[in-house]
FIMAR-926204 format. One record per residue (C-alpha): residue in one letter; z, x, y negated. Coordinates in steps of 0.1 Angstrom, whole numbers, plus 5000, padded with zeros to 4 digits. Layout:
REM FIMAR-926204
+----+------+------+------+
! aa !   pz !   px !   py !
+----+------+------+------+
!  A !    Z !    X !    Y !
...
+----+------+------+------+
//
This chain:
REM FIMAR-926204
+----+------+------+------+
! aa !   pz !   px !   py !
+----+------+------+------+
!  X ! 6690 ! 6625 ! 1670 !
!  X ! 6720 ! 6634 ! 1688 !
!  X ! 6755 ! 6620 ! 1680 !
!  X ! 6783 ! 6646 ! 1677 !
!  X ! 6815 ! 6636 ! 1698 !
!  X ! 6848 ! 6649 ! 1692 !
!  X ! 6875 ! 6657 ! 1720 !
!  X ! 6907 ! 6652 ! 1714 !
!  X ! 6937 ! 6670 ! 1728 !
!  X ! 6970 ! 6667 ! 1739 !
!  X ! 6994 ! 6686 ! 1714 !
!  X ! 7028 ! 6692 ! 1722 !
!  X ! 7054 ! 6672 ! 1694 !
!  X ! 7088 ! 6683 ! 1693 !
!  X ! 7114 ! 6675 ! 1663 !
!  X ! 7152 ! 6682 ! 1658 !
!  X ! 7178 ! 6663 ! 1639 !
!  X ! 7212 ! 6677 ! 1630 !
!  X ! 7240 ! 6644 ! 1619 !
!  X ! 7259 ! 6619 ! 1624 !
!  X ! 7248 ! 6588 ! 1643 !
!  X ! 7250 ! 6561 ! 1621 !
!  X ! 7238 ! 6526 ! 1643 !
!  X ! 7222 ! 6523 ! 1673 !
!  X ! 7203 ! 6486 ! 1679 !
!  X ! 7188 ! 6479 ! 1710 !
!  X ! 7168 ! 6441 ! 1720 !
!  X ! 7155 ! 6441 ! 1758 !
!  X ! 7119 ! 6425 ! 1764 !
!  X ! 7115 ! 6394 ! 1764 !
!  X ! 7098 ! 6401 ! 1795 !
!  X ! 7130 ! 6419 ! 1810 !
!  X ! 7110 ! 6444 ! 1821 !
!  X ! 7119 ! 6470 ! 1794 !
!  X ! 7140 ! 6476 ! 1761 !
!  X ! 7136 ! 6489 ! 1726 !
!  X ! 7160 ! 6507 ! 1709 !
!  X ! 7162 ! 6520 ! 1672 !
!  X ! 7186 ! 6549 ! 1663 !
!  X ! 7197 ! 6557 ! 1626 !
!  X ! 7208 ! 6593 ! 1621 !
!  X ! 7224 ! 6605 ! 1589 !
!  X ! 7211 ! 6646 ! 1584 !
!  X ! 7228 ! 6653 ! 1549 !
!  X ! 7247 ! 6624 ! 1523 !
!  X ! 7224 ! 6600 ! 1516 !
!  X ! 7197 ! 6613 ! 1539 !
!  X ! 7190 ! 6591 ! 1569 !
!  X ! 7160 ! 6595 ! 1601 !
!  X ! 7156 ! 6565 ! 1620 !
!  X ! 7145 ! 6573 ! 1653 !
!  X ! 7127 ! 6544 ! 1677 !
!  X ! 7118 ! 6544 ! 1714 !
!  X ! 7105 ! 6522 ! 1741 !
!  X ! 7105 ! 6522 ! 1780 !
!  X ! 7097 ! 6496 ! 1811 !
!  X ! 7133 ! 6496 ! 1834 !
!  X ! 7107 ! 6514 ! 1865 !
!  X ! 7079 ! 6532 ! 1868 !
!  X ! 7044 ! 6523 ! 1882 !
!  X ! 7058 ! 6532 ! 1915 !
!  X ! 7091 ! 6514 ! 1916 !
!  X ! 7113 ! 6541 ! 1906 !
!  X ! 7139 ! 6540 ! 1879 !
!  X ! 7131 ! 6553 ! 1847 !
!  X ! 7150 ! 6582 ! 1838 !
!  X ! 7139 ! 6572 ! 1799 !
!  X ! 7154 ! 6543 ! 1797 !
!  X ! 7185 ! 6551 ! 1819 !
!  X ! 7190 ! 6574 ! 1792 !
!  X ! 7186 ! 6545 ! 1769 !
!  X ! 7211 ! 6525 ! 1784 !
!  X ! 7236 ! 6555 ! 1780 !
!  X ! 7236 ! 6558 ! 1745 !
!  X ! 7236 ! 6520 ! 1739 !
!  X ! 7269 ! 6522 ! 1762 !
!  X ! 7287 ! 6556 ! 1757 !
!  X ! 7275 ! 6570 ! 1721 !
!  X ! 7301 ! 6563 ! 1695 !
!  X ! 7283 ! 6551 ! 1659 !
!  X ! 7294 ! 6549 ! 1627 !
!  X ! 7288 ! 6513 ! 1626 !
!  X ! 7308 ! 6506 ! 1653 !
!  X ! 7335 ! 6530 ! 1649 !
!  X ! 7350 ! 6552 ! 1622 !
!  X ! 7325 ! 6583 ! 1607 !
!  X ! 7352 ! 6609 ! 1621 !
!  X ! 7349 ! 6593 ! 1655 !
!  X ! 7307 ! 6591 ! 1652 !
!  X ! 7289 ! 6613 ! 1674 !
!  X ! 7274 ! 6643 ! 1663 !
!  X ! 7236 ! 6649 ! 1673 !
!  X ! 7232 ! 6692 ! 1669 !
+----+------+------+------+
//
């Protein structure tokens, strides 16, 4: 009797938010090595995606990671709601 294996592919994942952005939290690895970070976006009144990511500071090679450089610039330069008025929040389109 034969067992029947299954093969799993790659599919491509993309999704696309529209709002304001609400709160941004961040904590760094205990590690140091890398960072989570956690950011709430408000689509319509009362309607609120919470997106989360991770990434290691470099890559297997040595390099900087471009992800979490990109990290770092929203923790620094993003305005949120919870940290400054809605009106001031940035816009994610």
């Amino acid at each position: 009797m034969s067992e029947k294996q299954t093969v799993l592919r790659e599919a491509e994942n993309k999704v696309f938010l529209e709002g304001f952005l609400l709160e941004v939290r961040h904590n760094e690895w205990k590690s140091g090595e890398g960072l989570n970070i956690d950011l709430d976006i408000e689509t319509a009144p009362n309607e609120v995606h919470t997106i989360t990511g991770m990434s290691k500071y470099k890559k297997e090679d040595g390099s900087d990671n471009g992800i979490a450089k990109g990290y770092k610039t929203i923790i620094n330069d993003y305005k949120s709601a919870a940290t400054h008025d809605k009106e001031e929040a940035d816009k994610f389109e």
